[in-house]
N, C-alpha and C positions, 0 to 999 in steps of 0.2 A: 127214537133218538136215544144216544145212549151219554150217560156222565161217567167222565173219568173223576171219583175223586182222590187227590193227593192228598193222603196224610188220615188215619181210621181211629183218633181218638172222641171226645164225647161230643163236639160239635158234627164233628161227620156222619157220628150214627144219628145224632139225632135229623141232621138232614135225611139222610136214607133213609129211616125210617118216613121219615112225612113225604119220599118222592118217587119211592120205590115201585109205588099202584100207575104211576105214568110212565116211568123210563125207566129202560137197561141199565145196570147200575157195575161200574168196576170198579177196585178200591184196591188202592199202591200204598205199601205200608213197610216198615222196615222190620217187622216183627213178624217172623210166620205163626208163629202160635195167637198173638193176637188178630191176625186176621183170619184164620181158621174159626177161632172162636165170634169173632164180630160173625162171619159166614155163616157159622150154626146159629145163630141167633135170627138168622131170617130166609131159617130152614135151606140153607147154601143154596137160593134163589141169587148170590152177589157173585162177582166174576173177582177173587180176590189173587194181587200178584205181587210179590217184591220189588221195593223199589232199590234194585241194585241191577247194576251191570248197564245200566241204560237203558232209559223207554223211551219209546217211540210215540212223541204226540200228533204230528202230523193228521191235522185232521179234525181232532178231538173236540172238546169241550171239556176246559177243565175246572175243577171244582177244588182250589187252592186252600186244605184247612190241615195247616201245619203252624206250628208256633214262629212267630215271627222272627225270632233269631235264628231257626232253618231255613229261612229260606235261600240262601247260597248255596247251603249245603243240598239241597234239594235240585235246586235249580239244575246242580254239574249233572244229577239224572234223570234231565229232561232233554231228550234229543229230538230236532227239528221244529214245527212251527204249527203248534194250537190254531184250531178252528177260533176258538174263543179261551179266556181266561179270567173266572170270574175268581177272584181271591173275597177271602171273611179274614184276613191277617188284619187286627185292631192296628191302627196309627201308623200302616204300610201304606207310602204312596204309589201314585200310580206309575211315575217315574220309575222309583226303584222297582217294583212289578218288572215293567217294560224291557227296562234294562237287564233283569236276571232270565226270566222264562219270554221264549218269542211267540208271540198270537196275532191274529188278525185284529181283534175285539179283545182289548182289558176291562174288566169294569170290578170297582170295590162294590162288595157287599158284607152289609152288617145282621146276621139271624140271631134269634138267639135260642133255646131248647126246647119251649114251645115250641118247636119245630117239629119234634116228634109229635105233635098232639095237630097237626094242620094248621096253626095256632101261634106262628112266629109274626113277629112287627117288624120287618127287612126293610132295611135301607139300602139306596143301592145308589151309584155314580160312578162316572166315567166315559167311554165311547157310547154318545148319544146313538151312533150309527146302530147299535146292538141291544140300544133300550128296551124293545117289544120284546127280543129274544130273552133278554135275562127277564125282564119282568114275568116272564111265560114260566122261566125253569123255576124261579122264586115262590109263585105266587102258589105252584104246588106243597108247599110248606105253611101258607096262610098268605096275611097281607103286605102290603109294597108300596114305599114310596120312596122316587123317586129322586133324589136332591142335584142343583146344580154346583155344588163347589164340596171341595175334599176338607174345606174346614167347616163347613153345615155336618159334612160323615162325620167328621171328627166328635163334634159340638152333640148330634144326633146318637154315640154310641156309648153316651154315659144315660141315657134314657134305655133305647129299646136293647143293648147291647149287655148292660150292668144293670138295669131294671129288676130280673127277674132276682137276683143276690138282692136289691134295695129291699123289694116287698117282702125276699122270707126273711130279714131282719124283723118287718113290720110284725110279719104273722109271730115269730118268732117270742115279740116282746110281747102283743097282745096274747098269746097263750099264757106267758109266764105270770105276765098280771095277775090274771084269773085266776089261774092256781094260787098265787100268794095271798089272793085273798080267801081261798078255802073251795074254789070249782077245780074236780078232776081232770086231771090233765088230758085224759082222753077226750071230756066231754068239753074241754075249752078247744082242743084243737079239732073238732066236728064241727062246733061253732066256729071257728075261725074259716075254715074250709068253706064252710057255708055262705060265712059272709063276703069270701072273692070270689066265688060261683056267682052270686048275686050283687053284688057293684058292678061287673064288665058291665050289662045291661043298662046300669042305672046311667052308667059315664057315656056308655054309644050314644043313649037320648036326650042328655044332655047339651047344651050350648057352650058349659062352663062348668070344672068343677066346684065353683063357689054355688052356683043354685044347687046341689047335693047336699052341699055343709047346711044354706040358709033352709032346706027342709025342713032338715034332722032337728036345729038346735031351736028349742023354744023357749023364751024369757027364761033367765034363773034356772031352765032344766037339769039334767045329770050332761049332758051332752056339751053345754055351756061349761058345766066344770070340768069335764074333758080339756077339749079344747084350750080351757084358760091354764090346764097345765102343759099342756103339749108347746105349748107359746111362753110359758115360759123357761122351759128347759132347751128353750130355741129349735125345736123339730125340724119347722121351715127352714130356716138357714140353713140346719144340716141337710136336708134334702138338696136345697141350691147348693150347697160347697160342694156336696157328695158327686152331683154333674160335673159342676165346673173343674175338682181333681180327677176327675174320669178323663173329661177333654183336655186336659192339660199333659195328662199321662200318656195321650196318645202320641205326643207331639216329643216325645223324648226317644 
């Protein structure tokens, strides 16, 4: 099977890259020197072609990852009617989709860079008729779930969408710490590194992340005083604002 994807910046490579070991892979780009160079990046195993003059989708499956105020522009160089049209356009409905680019099967999906690593949280909704298919092309990039309304995608893409920008603040802050209090910055950010290799595990076995916290923190420990600052510079809240301006942003 083969993906047409529209549009060769870092979300598209990082899908090609995580889906390239299953499918034929062609990439429509407005830049010949960057897709020359995306091309030599995966030893020109990609089928790369300008998006001018008119393509011919008839057929296809398309892989829609352009910045969402191209998409008209785009749209005028897609000629005839997609097999299917899976768009990653954050806060683009399915309507507007529909009405720009013509397909049999539209469905929204949310990856995020982990994509490159097999290793993406995909959301996905829209024509239930084409659910197994996109969850099939998806799931080649890591895990998949499925949502029934386009404000769950919406609500869902300040998590797995904006997630990965949330955590390297975390990691971000937690290095600096260290250092300010006198560990070398190499050696904070080994540590740091270490300790999100080893949470994934901890959260999959998990029921809840509060039994992780109620582990770690013991009466009176250093853990406790963590915490009782993190709570009071409001972390939590930031964390909930930080979603709910995510999904808010999508809807503008």
């Amino acid at each position: 099977m083969k993906l047409s994807f529209i549009g060769n910046g870092a979300m598209a490579k990082a899908m090609i890259k995580g889906a390239i070991k299953n499918y034929e892979i062609e990439v429509y780009g407005k830049d010949r020197s960057k897709l020359d160079a995306l091309n030599s990046e995966f030893d020109g195993a990609l089928h790369v072609k300008l998006l001018d003059g008119g393509v011919d989708i008839n057929g296809k499956c398309l892989i829609l990852c352009v910045k969402p105020y191209a998409l008209e522009s785009v749209a005028k160089q897609l000629n005839g009617t997609a097999q299917a049209l899976i768009s990653v356009l954050a806060g683009t409905p399915i309507q507007a989709l529909t009405q720009a680019i013509s397909a049999h099967h539209t469905v929204r999906a949310m990856p995020n860079l982990a994509a490159a690593y097999h290793a993406s949280m995909t959301t996905l909704t829209g024509d239930k008729a084409y659910q197994k298919q996109a969850e099939d092309i998806l799931q080649s990039i890591g895990q998949t779930l499925w949502l029934e309304s386009e404000k769950e995608m919406d609500i869902a893409t300040g998590i797995n969408g904006c997630g990965p920008a949330f955590l390297a603040l975390v990691a971000e802050a937690l290095v600096d710490g260290a250092v300010r209090d006198g560990l070398k910055r190499e050696d904070a950010y080994r540590l740091t590194k270490g300790l999100f290799n080893g949470f994934a595990p901890l959260l999959n076995t998990s029921s809840h992340p509060v039994h992780i916290k109620d582990g770690v923190m013991s009466p009176g420990g250093v853990t406790a005083a963590g915490i009782e600052a993190l709570e009071l510079h409001g972390v939590r809240h930031a964390f909930i604002d930080a979603v709910h301006k995510a999904y808010r942003k999508t809807l503008k």
